[in-house]
C-alpha positions, 0 to 999 in steps of 0.5 A: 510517817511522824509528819503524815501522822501529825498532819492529820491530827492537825486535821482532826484538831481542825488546825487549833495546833499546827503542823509544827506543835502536833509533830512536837508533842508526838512522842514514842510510847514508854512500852511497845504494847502501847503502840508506835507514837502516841499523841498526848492531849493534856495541853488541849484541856484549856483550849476546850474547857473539857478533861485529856481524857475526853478530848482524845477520845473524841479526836481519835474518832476523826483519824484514819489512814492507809498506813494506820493499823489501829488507834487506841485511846488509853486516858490523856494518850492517843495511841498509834499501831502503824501497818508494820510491813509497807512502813518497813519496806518503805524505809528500807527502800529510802535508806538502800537507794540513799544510803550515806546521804539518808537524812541529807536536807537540800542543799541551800546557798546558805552559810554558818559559821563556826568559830572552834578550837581556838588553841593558845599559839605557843601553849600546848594542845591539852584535853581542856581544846579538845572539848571546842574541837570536837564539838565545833567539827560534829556541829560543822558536819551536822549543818552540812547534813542539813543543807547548809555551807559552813566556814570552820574558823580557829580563832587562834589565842596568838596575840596578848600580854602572854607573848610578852611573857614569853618573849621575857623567858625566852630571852632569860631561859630560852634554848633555840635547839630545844626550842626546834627539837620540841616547841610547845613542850620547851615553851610551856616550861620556860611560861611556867617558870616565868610565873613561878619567879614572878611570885617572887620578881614583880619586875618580870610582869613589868618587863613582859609588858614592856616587851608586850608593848614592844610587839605591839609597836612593831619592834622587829626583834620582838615579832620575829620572836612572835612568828616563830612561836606561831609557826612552831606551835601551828604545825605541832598542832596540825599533826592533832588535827590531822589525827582528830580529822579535823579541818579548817578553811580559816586560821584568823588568829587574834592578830588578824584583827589587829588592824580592823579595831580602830574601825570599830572603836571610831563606830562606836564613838560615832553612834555615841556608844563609848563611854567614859569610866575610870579613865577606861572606855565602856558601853553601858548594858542593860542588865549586865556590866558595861562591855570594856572597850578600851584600857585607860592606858589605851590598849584594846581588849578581847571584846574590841578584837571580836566586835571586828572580828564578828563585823569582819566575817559577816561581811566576808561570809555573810553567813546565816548563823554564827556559832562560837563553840567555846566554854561556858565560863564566856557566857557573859562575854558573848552576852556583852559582844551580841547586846553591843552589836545589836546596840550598834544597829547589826540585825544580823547580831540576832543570828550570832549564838554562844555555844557553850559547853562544860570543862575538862576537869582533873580530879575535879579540878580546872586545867591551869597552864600556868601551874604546869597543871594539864594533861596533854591530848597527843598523850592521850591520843598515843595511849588510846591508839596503843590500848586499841591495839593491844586489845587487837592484838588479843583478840583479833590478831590475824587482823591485817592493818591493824595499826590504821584501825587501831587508829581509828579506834583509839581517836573514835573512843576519845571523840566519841567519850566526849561527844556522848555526853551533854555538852553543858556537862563538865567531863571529869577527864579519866583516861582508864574510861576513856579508852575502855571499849565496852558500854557506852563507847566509841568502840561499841558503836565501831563493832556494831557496825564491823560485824554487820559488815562481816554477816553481809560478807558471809551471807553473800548478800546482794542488795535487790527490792524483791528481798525487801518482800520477805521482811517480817516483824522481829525487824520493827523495832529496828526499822522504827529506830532507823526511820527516826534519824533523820529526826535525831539529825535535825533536833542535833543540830536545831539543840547545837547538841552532838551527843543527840546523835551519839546516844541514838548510833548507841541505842541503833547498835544496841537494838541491833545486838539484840535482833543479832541475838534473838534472830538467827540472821544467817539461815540460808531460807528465803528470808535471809536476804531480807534481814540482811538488807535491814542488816545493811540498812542498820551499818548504813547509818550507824556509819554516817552517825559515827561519821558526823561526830568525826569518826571513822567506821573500820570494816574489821574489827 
């Protein structure tokens, strides 16, 4: 109806606006008694050289339409009364034949990719990757919803002058039995005693480069050292991403890149990009400090390693989009990766996007592996998981699976605590609201959709057109929240913005707790079926929002 609407005032505007800038400015009504869209004329005075006012009283006059009840002009606004029955009856049909697929754009031969998570091998998967994780999982089911193919890439941290620290404590301090026993929890203390002493033992940097070096080299004590805390650390971290329900089709870690960078060093050399400072190789920026491309010791750095790796997966995927779902503080390392690239002739660098997004802070403070300074996100998993269950258990205790929805619970409120937020927002991690089930949380969503699932089983319902007759108005608003989805989708994923998608299953279970309230849904007359099916419809999509953040929807609660 919003793009029918916005076609016609388009019209009526004799297309001094197009299609796009009408649907853009069309907006809902703060109160229902004005109306279901309103169309505001404030930008339209300049243009006409006549007062909002005067300009909507005029254009209202030129727009009329089947599914259009009334318009009404109130100052600036033209406001919208749609025919509430054939709207509603229409929408219900959609989403009853379409059902998880409603919103679902065709799909393209088109591909982005997603580069997120990006954990540090032999460090622990702590509440500060949690924030990339879920973002870069909701943004990937997001732009497959709109049509699109995606490659998740994790872009592991597995290589750098840390594994040369590592390598140095291990061989000081290191125990291979603990090591087995639990890898990352053994290797965090030997990397953090490592700083701690070298506060006092500046040899203990120069022997970590020396053994940095050493990998680089292709010493095989050295890199048999390297594999094995990869390995250890990848399979610690697939059971958080088995838990999370978080895939990836590419583990292309740093290292990957190893062999690719003399290519993009000796391209740039070519296009006469590199120059020369302080010993250090650069390309000078506008606007910005030159990118670092080489130490004067020869060794290159994170910008050469994603100049290859960004030539690498363009190449290998050609992908429309590319986004780097990681933290703010980058923000001007990706600035310096695009501007060289593009200075490197890659039109396609256009197409590449930072996606940033806040910290996870403690007390207000930055995470610091170093300092020992983290909380561990298994940890907060295992509580969460344990709270869901406990609260079952009290309320719910003939329950039967409880422990797999407990699961389901507990991972959706840490998810989806995350995920409602903004995500330029720094979260001050605080796990007693985060696994709090009430307001505005993951649970509350769940719920919504559990006790739809349990009035559909008690009312028998049966899901058939002629029920769809017997819709009467207290459904509207309903209807009307359901019909903008497939809007909330395409504004996620055009803002790369999850939590969009979050607050609206928020305002859907909230509207429908209130229908549930004010109308008795279960009354066995000859409209029970027809609230049922708006019922249905309202389960239907609170499941693939919840679903698109990376959420399960338990059926009992």
């Amino acid at each position: 109806m919003k793009q029918q609407l916005a076609a016609l005032i388009s019209a009526a505007l004799q297309h001094d606006l197009s299609l796009t800038e009408v649907t853009a400015l069309l907006e809902k009504p703060k109160y229902e008694h004005l109306g279901d869209l309103a169309f505001p004329c404030f930008t339209l005075a300049k243009k006409y050289k006549k007062s909002p006012a005067m300009i909507a009283s005029e254009v209202a006059q030129h727009i009329q339409a089947d599914f259009i009840k009334e318009v009404k002009v109130e100052g600036a606004y033209i406001n919208f009364y749609l025919q509430q029955l054939p709207i509603a009856q229409q929408v219900v049909t959609q989403i009853l034949t379409e059902r998880e697929h409603y919103g679902t754009r065709p799909a393209t031969k088109e591909t982005i990719a997603l580069d997120f998570s990006a954990p540090n091998i032999a460090k622990p998967f702590s509440m500060g990757h949690l924030r990339s994780t879920v973002i870069g999982n909701a943004l990937a089911n997001i732009a497959e919803k709109m049509g699109y193919r995606t490659e998740r890439i994790n872009h592991l941290g597995d290589w750098g002058t840390q594994f040369g620290k590592l390598i140095v404590a291990y061989k000081l301090w290191g125990n291979q039995e603990a090591i087995e026993a639990a890898p990352i929890a053994e290797l965090l203390n030997i990397y953090v005693r490592f700083h701690e002493e070298a506060e006092h033992n500046e040899d203990l940097n120069e022997q970590a480069r020396q053994a940095f070096k050493a990998l680089e080299d292709g010493d095989e004590e050295a890199h048999a050292l390297w594999q094995w805390f990869r390995d250890a650390s990848l399979q610690e971290f697939q059971s958080i991403y088995q838990l999370l329900g978080v895939a990836f089709d590419h583990y292309n870690g740093e290292a990957f890149y190893n062999d690719k960078m003399a290519r993009i060093v000796a391209e740039l050399e070519a296009k006469q990009l590199l120059v020369e400072s302080d010993g250090a190789m650069v390309v000078p920026l506008a606007d910005m400090p030159p990118c670092l491309i080489k130490k004067n010791d020869g060794a290159t750095l994170y910008a050469t390693r994603d100049l290859a790796a960004a030539v690498y997966r363009q190449e290998t995927y050609a992908p429309v989009k590319v986004f780097y779902v990681v933290g703010n503080e980058q923000s001007l390392h990706f600035k310096q990766l695009f501007a060289v690239l593009q200075q490197m002739g890659y039109e396609w660098a256009k197409n590449y996007a930072h996606i940033p997004f806040g910290m996870m802070l403690i007390g207000g403070k930055k995470m610091s592996t170093r300092k020992g300074k983290i909380v561990l996100l298994a940890d907060v998993l295992k509580e969460a998981i344990a709270t869901a269950f406990h609260n079952i258990e009290e309320k719910n205790p003939t329950l039967v699976h409880k422990e797999e929805v407990a699961q389901e619970v507990g991972i959706g409120a840490v998810i989806f605590n995350d995920l409602k937020n903004d995500r330029m927002h720094d979260i001050d991690f605080d796990i007693e609201q985060m696994v709090t089930f009430e307001g505005e949380t993951g649970p509350y969503v769940q719920y919504a959709y559990a006790r739809i699932q349990t009035l559909l089983k008690k009312g028998a319902y049966v899901a058939n057109q002629e029920a769809i007759t017997h819709l009467d108005e207290t459904a509207w608003p309903l209807i009307k929240q359901l019909q903008d989805f497939p809007d909330s989708v395409a504004k996620a994923f055009n803002d790369a913005d999850p939590s969009q998608i979050a607050k609206y299953s928020l305002q859907l279970a909230r509207s429908f707790n209130k229908y549930y309230a004010q109308t008795k849904l279960l009354s066995a007359d000859e409209y029970q079926q027809a609230r049922l099916a708006v019922a249905h419809c309202v389960a239907l999509v609170l499941s693939e929002s919840l679903r698109l953040l990376g959420i399960a929807s338990p059926k009992e609660m």
